[in-house]
C-alpha positions as CSV (number, residue, x, y, z in Angstrom):
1,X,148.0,162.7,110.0
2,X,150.7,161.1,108.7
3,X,150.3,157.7,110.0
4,X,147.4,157.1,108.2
5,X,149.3,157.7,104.4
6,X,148.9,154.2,102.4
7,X,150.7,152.8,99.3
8,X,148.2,154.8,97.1
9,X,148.5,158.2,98.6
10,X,152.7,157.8,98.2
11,X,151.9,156.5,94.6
12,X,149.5,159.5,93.4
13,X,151.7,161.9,95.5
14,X,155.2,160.9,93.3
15,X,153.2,160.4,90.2
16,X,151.9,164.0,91.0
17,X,155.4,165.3,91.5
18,X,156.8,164.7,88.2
19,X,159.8,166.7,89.1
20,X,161.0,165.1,92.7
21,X,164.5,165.0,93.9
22,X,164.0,163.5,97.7
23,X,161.7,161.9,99.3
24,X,162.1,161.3,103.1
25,X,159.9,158.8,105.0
26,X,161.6,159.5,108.6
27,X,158.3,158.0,110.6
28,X,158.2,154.7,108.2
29,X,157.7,153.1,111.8
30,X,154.1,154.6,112.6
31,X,152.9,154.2,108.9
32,X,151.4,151.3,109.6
33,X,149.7,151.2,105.8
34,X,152.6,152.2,104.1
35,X,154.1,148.9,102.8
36,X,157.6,148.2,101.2
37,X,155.8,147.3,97.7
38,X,154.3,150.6,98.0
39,X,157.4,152.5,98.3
40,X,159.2,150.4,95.5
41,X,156.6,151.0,93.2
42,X,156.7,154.9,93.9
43,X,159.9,155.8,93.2
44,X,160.7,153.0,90.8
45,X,160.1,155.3,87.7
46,X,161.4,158.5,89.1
47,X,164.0,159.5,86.9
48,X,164.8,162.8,88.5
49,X,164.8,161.6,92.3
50,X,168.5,162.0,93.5
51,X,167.7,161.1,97.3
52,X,165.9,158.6,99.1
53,X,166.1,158.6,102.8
54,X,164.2,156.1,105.2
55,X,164.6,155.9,108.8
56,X,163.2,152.7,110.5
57,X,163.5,149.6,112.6
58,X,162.9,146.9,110.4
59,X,164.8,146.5,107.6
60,X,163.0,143.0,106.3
61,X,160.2,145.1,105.4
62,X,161.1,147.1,102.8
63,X,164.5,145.9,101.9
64,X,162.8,145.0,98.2
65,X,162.0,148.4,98.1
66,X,165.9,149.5,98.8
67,X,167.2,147.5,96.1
68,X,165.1,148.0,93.2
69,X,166.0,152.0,93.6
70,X,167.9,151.8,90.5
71,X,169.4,155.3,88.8
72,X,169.3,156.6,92.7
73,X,172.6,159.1,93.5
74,X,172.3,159.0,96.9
75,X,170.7,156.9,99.4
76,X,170.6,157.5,103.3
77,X,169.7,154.6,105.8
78,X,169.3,155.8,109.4
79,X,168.1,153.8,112.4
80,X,166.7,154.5,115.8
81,X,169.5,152.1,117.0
82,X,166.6,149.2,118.0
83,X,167.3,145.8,117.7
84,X,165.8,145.4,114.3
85,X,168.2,147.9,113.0
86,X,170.9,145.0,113.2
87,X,169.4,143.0,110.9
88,X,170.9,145.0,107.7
89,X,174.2,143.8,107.0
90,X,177.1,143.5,104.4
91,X,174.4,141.5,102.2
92,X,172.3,144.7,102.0
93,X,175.4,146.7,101.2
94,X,176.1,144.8,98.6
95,X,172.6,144.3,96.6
96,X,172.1,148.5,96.7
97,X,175.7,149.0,95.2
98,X,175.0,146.2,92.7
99,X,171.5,147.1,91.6
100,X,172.0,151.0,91.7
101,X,174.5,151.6,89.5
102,X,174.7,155.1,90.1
103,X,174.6,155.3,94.4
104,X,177.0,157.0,95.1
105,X,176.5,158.2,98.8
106,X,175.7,155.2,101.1
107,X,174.9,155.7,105.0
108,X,174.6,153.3,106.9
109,X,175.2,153.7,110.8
110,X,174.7,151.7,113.5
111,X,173.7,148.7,111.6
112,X,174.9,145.0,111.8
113,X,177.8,145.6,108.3
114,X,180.4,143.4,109.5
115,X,178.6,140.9,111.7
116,X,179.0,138.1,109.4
117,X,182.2,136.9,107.8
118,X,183.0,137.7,104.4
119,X,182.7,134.5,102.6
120,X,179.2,134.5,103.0
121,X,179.1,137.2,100.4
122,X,181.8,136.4,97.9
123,X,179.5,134.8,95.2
124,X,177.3,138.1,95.4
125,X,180.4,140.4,95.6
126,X,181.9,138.6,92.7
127,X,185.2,141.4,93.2
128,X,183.4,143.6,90.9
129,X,184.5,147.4,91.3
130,X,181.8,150.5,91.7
131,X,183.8,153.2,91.3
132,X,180.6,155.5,91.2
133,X,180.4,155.1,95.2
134,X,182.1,158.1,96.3
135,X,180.7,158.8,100.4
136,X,180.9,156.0,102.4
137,X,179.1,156.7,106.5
138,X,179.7,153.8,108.3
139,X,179.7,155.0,111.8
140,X,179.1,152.9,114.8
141,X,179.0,149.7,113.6
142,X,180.2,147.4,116.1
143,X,180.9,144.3,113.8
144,X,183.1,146.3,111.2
145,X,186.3,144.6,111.4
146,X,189.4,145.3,109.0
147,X,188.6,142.5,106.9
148,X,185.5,144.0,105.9
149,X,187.2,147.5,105.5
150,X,189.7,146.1,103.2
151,X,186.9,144.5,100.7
152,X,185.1,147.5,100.7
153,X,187.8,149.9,100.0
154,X,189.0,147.1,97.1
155,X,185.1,147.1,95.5
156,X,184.7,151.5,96.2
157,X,187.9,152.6,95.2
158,X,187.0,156.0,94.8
159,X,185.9,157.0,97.7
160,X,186.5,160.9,98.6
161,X,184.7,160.7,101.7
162,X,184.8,158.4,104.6
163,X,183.6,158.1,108.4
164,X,183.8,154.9,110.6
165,X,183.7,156.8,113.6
166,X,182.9,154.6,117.0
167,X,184.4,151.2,115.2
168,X,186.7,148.7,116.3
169,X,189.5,149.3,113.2
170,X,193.0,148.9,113.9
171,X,195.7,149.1,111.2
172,X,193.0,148.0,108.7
173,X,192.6,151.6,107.7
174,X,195.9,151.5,106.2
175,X,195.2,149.3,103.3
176,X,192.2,151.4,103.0
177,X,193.8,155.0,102.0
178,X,196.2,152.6,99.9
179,X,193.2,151.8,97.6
180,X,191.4,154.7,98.0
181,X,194.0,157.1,96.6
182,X,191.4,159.8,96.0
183,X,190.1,160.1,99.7
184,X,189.8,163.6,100.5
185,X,188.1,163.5,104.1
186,X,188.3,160.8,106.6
187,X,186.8,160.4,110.2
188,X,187.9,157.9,113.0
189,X,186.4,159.5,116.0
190,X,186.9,157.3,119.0
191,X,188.2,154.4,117.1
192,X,190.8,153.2,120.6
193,X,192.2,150.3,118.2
194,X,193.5,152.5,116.0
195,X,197.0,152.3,114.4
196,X,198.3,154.3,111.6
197,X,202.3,153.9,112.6
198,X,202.8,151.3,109.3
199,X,202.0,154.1,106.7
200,X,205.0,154.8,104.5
201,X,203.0,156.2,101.1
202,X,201.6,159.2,100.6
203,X,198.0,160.4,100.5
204,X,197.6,163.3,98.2
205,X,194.0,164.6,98.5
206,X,193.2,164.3,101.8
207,X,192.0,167.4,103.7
208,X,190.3,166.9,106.5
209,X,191.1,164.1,109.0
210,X,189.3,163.8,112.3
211,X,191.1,161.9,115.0
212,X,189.3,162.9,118.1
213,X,188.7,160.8,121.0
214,X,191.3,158.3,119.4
215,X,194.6,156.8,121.4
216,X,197.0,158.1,118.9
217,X,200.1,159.7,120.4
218,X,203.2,161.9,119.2
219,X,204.4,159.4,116.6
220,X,201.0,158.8,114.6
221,X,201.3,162.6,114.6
222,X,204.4,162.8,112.7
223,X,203.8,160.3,110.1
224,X,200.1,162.2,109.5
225,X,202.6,165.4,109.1
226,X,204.9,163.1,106.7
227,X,202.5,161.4,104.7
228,X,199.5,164.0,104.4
229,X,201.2,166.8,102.8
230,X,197.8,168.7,101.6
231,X,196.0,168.3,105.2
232,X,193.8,171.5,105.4
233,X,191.7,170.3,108.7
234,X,192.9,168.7,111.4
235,X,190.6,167.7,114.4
236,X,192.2,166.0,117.4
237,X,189.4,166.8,120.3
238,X,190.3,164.8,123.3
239,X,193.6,163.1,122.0
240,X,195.6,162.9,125.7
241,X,198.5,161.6,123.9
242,X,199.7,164.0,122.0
243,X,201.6,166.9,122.9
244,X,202.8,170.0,121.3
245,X,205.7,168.2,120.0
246,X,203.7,166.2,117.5
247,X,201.2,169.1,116.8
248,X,204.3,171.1,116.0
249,X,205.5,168.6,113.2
250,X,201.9,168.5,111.7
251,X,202.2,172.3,111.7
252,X,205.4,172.3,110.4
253,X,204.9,169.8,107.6
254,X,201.7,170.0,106.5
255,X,201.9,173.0,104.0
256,X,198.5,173.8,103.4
257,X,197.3,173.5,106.7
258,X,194.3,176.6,107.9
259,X,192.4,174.7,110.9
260,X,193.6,172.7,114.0
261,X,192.1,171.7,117.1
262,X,192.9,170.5,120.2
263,X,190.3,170.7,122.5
264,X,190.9,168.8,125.7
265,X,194.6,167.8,125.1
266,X,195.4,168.5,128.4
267,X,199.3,167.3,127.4
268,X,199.4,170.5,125.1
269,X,201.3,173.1,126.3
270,X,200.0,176.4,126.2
271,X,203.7,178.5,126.1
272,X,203.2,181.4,123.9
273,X,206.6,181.1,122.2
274,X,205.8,177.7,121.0
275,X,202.8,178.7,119.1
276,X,203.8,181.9,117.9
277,X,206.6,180.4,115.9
278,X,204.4,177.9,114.6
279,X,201.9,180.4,113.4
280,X,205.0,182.1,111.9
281,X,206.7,179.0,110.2
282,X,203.1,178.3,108.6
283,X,201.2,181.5,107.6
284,X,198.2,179.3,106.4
285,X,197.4,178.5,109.5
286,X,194.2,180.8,110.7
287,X,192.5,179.0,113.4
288,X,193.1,177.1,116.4
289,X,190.6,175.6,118.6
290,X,192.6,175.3,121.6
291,X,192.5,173.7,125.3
292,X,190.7,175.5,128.3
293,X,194.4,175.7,129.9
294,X,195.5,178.3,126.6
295,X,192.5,181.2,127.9
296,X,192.3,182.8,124.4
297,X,190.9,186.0,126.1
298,X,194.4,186.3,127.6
299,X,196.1,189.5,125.9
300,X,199.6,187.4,126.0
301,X,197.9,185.6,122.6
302,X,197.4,188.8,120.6
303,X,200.7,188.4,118.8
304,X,198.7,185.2,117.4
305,X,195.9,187.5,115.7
306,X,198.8,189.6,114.4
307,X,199.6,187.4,112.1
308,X,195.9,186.4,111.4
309,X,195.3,183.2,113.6
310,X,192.5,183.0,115.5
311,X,192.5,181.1,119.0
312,X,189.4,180.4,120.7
């Protein structure tokens, strides 16, 4: 089985496979003659693999093997949310950007990023830019603080693609779609600190933002509607804040806009009138993932698919 695999069988295999573009080792745990050597000298010389992903416990290990994965695209980190998972912090962060000069889709959730202050890691961080890290997944970390944000939207600041959903970020994530001008999808899912009220800039690629289970209220609503003009996807699941006053300016505002929900926003009304107008003033709109309190099956919202907006 696979428990019994060993250093040499991973060797032979990727020296077999001339032509591999992932390896996964998602039961790392249970291979128990695997070591992190073994791993670093398999893939070392694999010019053509793209994706390395390794789920496991304890990142002491095999973080040698992590960092000398130089020429990888994409590298995916996943824990079983142990104890041992915590040990891999902003000083691991740093070593894979700075000895893989082309990563440039780091995840890396439920870790311990953020645990230790910054200054720890200035002489390694050096405020050199990698502007080939493009996907940044740092979900449920529970030490990511602003300050940490801030530095790593300064060093990535290309990123297209973030998630720090289930973190404790406040107004941090301002200066973070300040630097990262090119972000195009963001997630914040139950983030309670959250505050966007001090954005006044604009943030011209985004297209999918996900707010749900968040705090945010009417006003965060009308600056998203003022300030992300190309907004495509908007997901506000659980938001019992808002009401269909500050949906309405998102509608209204946000040009480009096809996809909204608001599942369990018990605040939203469900008056007919109100949303056929809004489907009217914004003909892009085509789908609405609505409260239970709207009953899509009711005939009164056939007007809605009309005009090619589907509620459900």
């Amino acid at each position: 089985g696979y428990c019994f695999i060993d250093d040499s069988s991973l060797f032979h295999l990727c020296e077999i496979c001339e032509l591999l573009e992932e390896l996964e080792l998602v039961m790392f745990e249970y291979c128990k003659y695997l070591t992190h050597v073994g791993i670093a000298s398999a893939i070392r010389d694999k010019p053509n693999l793209k994706s390395f992903k390794i789920c496991f416990d304890e990142f002491g290990r095999i973080s040698f093997a992590l960092i000398s994965c130089r020429g990888r695209s994409s590298f995916e980190e996943t824990s079983n949310q142990k104890i041992e998972s915590k040990m891999l912090t902003n000083l691991a962060l740093f070593a894979l950007v700075k000895n893989c000069r082309f990563l440039g889709d780091i995840r890396m959730e439920n870790t311990g990023i953020g645990k230790f202050s910054l200054e720890n890691y200035n002489s390694l961080m050096d405020f050199v830019v990698y502007p080939q890290v493009k996907s940044l997944h740092l979900a449920n970390n529970s030490w990511l603080s602003d300050e940490s944000m801030k530095k790593f939207a300064s060093i990535f600041p290309n990123l297209q693609v973030l998630d720090t959903s289930d973190c404790k970020l406040s107004e941090g994530i301002v200066e973070v779609l300040r630097s990262c001008c090119k972000m195009m999808h963001l997630s914040m899912t139950y983030c309670p600190k959250l505050e966007l009220l001090g954005m006044n800039f604009q943030v011209p690629q985004l297209e999918i933002l996900n707010l749900s289970m968040s705090t945010i209220g009417d006003e965060t609503l009308y600056m998203i509607s003022k300030n992300f003009s190309r907004l495509r996807q908007l997901i506000l699941e659980m938001c019992s804040h808002i009401t269909e006053k500050g949906v309405g300016q998102v509608v209204k505002n946000c040009t480009q806009l096809r996809e909204i929900n608001i599942e369990y926003c018990r605040n939203v009304g469900a008056d007919v009138g109100f949303w056929l107008a809004m489907v009217c003033s914004r003909p892009s709109l085509r789908k609405i993932i609505a409260p239970s309190h709207f009953d899509p099956t009711d005939t009164k919202w056939i007007p809605l698919l009309d005009h090619g907006c589907l509620v459900c």
